[in-house]
N, C-alpha and C positions, 0 to 999 in steps of 0.2 A: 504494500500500500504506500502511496508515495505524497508524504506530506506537505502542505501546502505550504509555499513560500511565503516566509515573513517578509513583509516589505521596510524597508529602511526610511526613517523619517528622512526626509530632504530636508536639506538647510539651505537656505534661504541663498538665489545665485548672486543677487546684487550685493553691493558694500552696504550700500542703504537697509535693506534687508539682513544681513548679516547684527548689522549697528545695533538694528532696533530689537534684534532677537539678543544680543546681549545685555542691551540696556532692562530689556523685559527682567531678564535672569536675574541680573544684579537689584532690581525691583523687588522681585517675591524675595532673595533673600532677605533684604534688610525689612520688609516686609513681615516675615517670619521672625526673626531677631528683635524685632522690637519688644515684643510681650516680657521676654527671657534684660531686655534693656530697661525697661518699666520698674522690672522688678530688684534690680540692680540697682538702681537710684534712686528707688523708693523706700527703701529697706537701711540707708545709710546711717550709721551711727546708731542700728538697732539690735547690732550682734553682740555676743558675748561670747564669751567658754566659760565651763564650769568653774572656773578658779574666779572670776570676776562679775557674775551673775547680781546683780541689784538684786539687796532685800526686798523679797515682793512675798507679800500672802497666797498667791496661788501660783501653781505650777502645770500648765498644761501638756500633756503627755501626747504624741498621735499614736494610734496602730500600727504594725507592721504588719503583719502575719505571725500564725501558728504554725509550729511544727508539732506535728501528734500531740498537739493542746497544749505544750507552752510555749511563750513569749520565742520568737527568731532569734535568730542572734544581734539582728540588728534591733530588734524591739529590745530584747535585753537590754546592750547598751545605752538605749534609751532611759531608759526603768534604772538603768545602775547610778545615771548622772539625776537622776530627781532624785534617787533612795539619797544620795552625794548632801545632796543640799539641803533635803531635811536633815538630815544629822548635824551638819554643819551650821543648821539653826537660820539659813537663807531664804527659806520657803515654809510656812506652814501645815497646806494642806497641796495635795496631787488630784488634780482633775483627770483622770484616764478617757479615753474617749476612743473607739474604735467599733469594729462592726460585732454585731448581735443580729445578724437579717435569719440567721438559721437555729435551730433548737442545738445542734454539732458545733456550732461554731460559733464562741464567745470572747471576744478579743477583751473585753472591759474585764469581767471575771479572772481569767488569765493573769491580767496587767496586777490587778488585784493582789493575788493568790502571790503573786512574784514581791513585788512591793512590799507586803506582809512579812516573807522568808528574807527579806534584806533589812527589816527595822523598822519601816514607815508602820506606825497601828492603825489599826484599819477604820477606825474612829477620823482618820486624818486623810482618808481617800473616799472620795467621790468617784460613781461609775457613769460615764453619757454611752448609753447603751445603742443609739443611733447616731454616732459620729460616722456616716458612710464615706464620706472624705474631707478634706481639707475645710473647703465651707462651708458644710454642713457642721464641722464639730467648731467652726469659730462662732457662727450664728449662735450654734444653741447654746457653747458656753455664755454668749451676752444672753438673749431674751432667753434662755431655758435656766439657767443657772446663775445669771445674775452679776458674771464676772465682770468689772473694769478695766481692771490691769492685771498683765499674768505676765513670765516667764514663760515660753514656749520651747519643747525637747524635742528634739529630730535630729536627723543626719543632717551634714552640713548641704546636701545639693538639693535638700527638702524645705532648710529652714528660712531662705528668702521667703518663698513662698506663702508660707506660714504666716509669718509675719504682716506681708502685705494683706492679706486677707483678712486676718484679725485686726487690723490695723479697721483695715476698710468695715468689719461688723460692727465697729464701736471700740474695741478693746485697745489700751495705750500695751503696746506687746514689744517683750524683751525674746530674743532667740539665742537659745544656746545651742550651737551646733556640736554632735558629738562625732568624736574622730574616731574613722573605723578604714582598715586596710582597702586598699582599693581593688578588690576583687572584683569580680564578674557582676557582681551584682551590684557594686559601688558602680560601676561603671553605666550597669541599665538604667539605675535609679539617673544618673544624670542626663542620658541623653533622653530618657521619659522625659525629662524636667523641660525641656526646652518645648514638648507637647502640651504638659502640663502649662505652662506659664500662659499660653494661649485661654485656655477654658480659666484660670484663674480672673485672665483680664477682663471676661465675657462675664464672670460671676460679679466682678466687682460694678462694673458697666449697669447688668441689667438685675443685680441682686434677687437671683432666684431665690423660693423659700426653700426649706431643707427638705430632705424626703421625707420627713417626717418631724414635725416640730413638738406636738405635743402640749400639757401644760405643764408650768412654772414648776419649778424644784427647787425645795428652800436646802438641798443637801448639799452644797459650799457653804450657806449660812451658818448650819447647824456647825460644818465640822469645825468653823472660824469660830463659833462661840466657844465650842469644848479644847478649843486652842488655850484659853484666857479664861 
């Protein structure tokens, strides 16, 4: 059987033609790069590391994923730099925030159950059991949970993002990026990011509500009070 010939895009015979098919190209990328540029200059003078984190009363946590029910490696280290700074008496209570969409799969619990086994008491964390991504768990930490100001935990090519968003739900947000070997997976998470930074910008633009918003949760007040 004798397969059909792909045909080869033609490029364009004149200079004129030529010009304006490069000019196109260099258009969409910086076109693309903008969102990922947005978020670079909006995010300035918002980062931290965990040795320099501003005393703040709350500390927001994102998901990663589970492996056979706990915390990733990369959620771990997450989980390790907030368990960090409560001890260290820089944060008082841990907002965990990740996906609950399945009866199998509980990223908040998890976060939990980890935090506990590193010294955070559990008096002192709070679960958003519909953080299904980035804006969804900044929203709901403002109107669900009632947060103003937080330290935010993530990897370092997660944490602009972060940031900018919460920023944009209301929240005045501090990001501690945590540093992790650049593997295979450090490496998808960044060039995600550059997809990501797009739907970020559209969220902030046209502020979709969350998949699920729900009502009011006094559980950051409660655990701020049994703080003091």
């Amino acid at each position: 059987m004798r397969l059909p010939k792909v045909r080869r895009p033609r490029l364009p015979r004149t200079r004129a033609g030529r010009r304006r098919l490069v000019q196109a190209v260099m258009a969409g990328c910086v076109l693309a790069l903008l969102p990922s540029t947005w978020l670079y200059v909006s995010t300035q003078g918002r980062l931290r590391t965990p040795a320099d984190a501003p005393r703040t009363a709350v500390a927001v946590v994102f998901g990663a994923g589970l492996w056979d029910g706990e915390p990733s490696p990369y959620l771990a280290h997450r989980l390790d730099a907030a368990a960090k700074l409560y001890r260290e008496g820089r944060i008082e209570v841990v907002l965990v925030t990740g996906d609950n969409s399945r009866e199998d799969y509980d990223e908040p619990d998890a976060m939990r159950a980890y935090l506990t086994r590193h010294g955070v008491p559990g008096t002192r964390i709070v679960s958003d059991y519909a953080g299904f991504d980035t804006w969804d768990s900044c929203v709901r930490a403002r109107k669900i949970f009632g947060v103003d100001k937080a330290v935010l935990i993530s990897q370092g090519f997660h944490i602009r993002r972060a940031v900018a968003l919460c920023e944009a739900a209301g929240i005045t947000s501090y990001g501690v990026g945590v540093t992790d070997r650049h593997d295979v997976t450090w490496y998808y998470g960044g060039a995600r990011e550059l997809f990501a930074a797009g739907k970020a910008a559209l969220d902030v633009v046209f502020r979709p509500d969350p998949r699920f918003l729900g009502p009011k949760e006094p559980g950051v007040t409660k655990a701020l009070a049994s703080a003091h």
